[in-house]
N, C-alpha and C positions, 0 to 999 in steps of 0.2 A: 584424722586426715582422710582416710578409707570413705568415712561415712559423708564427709563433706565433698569427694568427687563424686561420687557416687547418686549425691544431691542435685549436684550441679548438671551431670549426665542426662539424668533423671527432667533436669527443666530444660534442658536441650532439645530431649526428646520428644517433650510435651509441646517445646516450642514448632519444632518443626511439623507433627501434626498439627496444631493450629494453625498455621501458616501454610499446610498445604489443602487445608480444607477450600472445597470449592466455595463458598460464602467471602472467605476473607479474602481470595485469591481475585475473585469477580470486585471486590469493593477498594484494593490497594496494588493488589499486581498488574490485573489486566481488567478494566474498567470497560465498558463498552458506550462512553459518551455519541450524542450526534447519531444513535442507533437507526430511530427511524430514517434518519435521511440518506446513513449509508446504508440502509436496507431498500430505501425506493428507490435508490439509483446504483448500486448493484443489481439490482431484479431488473430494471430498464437496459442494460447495457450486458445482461448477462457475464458477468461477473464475480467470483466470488467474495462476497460480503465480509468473509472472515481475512480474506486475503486486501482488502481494501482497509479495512481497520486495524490491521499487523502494519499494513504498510504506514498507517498514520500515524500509529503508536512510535514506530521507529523515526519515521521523518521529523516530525512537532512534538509527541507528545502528550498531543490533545492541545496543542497551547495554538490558538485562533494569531497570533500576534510573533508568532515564529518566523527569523528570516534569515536567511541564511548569508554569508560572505559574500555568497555567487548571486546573491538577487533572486531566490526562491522563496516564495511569499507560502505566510498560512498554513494551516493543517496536512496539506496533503504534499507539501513545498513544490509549488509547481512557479515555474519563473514566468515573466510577462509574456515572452515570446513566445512560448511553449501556449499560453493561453490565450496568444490571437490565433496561431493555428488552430486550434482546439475550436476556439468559436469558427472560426473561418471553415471548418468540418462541417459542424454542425450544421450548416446556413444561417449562423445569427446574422440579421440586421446592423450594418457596422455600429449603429446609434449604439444599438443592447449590446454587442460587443465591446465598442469600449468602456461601457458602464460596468459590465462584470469586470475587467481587466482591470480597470481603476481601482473597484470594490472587489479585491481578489481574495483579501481576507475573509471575504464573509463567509460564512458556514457552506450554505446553501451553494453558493458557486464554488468553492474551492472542492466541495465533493463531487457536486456534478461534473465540474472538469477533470479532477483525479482518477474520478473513475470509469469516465470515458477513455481516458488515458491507458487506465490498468488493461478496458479491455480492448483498445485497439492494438496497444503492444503485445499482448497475449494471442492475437488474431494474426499478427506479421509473425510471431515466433510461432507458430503453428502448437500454442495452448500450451508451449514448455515454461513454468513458472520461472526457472533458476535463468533463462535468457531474458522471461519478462519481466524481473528486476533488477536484472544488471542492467538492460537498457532504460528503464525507471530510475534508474542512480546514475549511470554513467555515457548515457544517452544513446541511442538507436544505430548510431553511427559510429561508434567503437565496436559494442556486439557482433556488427554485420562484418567487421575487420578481423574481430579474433574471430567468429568462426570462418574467414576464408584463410585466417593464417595459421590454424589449428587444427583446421580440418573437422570442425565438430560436427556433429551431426544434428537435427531436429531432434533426438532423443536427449541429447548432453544434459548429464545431470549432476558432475562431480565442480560446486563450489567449489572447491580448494583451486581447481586449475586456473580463474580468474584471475588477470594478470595483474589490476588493481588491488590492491588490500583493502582499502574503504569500500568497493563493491565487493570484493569476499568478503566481508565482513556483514557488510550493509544486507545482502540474500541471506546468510546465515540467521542473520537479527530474524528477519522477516520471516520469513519460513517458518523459525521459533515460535514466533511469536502467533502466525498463522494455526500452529498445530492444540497451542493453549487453548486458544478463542474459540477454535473448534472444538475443543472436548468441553468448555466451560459453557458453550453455549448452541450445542449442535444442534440441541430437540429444535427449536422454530425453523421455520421454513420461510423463504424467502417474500415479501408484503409484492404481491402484483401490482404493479403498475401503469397505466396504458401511454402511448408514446405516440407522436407525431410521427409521421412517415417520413419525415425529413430527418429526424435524428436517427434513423434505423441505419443510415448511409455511413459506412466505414471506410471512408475513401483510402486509396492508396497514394503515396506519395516515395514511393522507393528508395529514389535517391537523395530524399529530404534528412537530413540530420540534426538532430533536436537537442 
C-alpha cells in the first residue's frame, strides 16, 4: 500500500514539473495566438502587449467568434458602440468605420480597437492597471463613481475593494494572467511600428461613459 502512494506521489510530482515547464505552459496554458498583431499595435498605441493578450485570454479565449449576452463581439469583447467611438477617435472615415464595426470579429480590427481602448483607459486612469480594467470590464463610468464614492486615489491598487465581483474577479484573472505572459515571454521587445499622425490623437471625452 506504502509503495503504491508513494508511486502515485511520485507521478504527481513528475506531473506537475511537466506542467510547469515553460514549453508546455507557452503551448496549453498560455498560448500567445495573433502575436504579431498584438505586438504592432501595442507598440503603436504604447501599450503593454502582455497586458493586451492577458486581457484577450480572459475576455474570448482566443476564440475570433466569441459574444457575449451584453453584445460584446470577438476576441478582445469589445461591443458595437464602444467601437463607433473608438473609430470616431481615431478619424476613420464613417464608410471604413462602419466596415470595421460590421466586420468586428475580424482579427485585425478587433485588436486594433482593443488596444486602443486598453491604452486610452490606461491614459484617463493615469497608467493604474487595476482602474484600467475595471473600466475595461465595467465601463469608465462606474470607475469614475467608485473613486469619487471611495475616495481612491490614482495609486489604488487593492482588487478586493471593487464593489462588483465579476470585475474583482475579472482584474484578478488579468493581472494573473498578465504576470505568466510576462515571464513566459519577456526576452522580445516590442515590433516598431510607424503611425499616422491622426491616430497619435487621444481625445478626451470625460463625461462620456462606455
Amino acid at each position: 500500500m506504502l509503495k503504491k502512494i508513494l508511486a502515485v506521489c511520485t507521478a504527481l510530482i513528475a506531473l506537475y514539473f511537466f506542467v510547469s515547464t515553460p514549453t508546455i505552459q507557452k503551448k496549453f496554458l498560455y498560448p500567445f495566438p495573433y502575436r504579431s498583431t498584438i505586438e504592432n499595435y501595442s507598440s503603436r498605441w504604447k501599450v503593454d502587449k502582455f497586458l493586451a493578450v492577458a486581457v484577450m485570454k480572459v475576455e474570448s479565449n482566443f476564440s475570433e467568434e466569441a459574444h457575449s449576452h451584453s453584445g460584446a463581439v470577438g476576441l478582445m469583447q469589445i461591443m458595437p458602440e464602444t467601437a463607433a467611438w473608438i473609430a470616431y477617435q481615431l478619424g476613420e472615415a464613417p464608410e471604413a468605420a462602419a466596415d470595421d464595426i460590421k466586420n468586428l470579429r475580424n482579427p485585425e480590427t478587433n485588436i486594433r480597437y482593443g488596444t486602443w481602448y486598453l491604452a486610452e483607459l490606461k491614459d484617463e486612469f493615469k497608467g493604474n492597471d487595476v482602474l484600467t480594467l475595471a473600466a475595461y470590464n465595467a465601463g469608465r463610468g462606474n470607475v469614475h463613481k467608485w473613486i469619487e464614492e471611495n475616495h481612491w486615489s490614482e495609486n489604488f491598487s487593492d482588487a478586493d475593494k471593487i464593489p462588483y465581483a465579476e470585475t474583482r474577479d475579472y482584474v484578478k484573472r488579468v493581472l494573473h494572467c498578465r504576470e505568466k505572459y510576462s515571464e513566459l515571454y519577456g526576452t522580445n521587445n516590442f515590433i516598431s511600428t510607424p503611425i499616422a499622425l491622426h491616430e497619435l490623437r487621444f481625445a478626451r471625452l470625460k463625461n462620456l461613459s462606455l
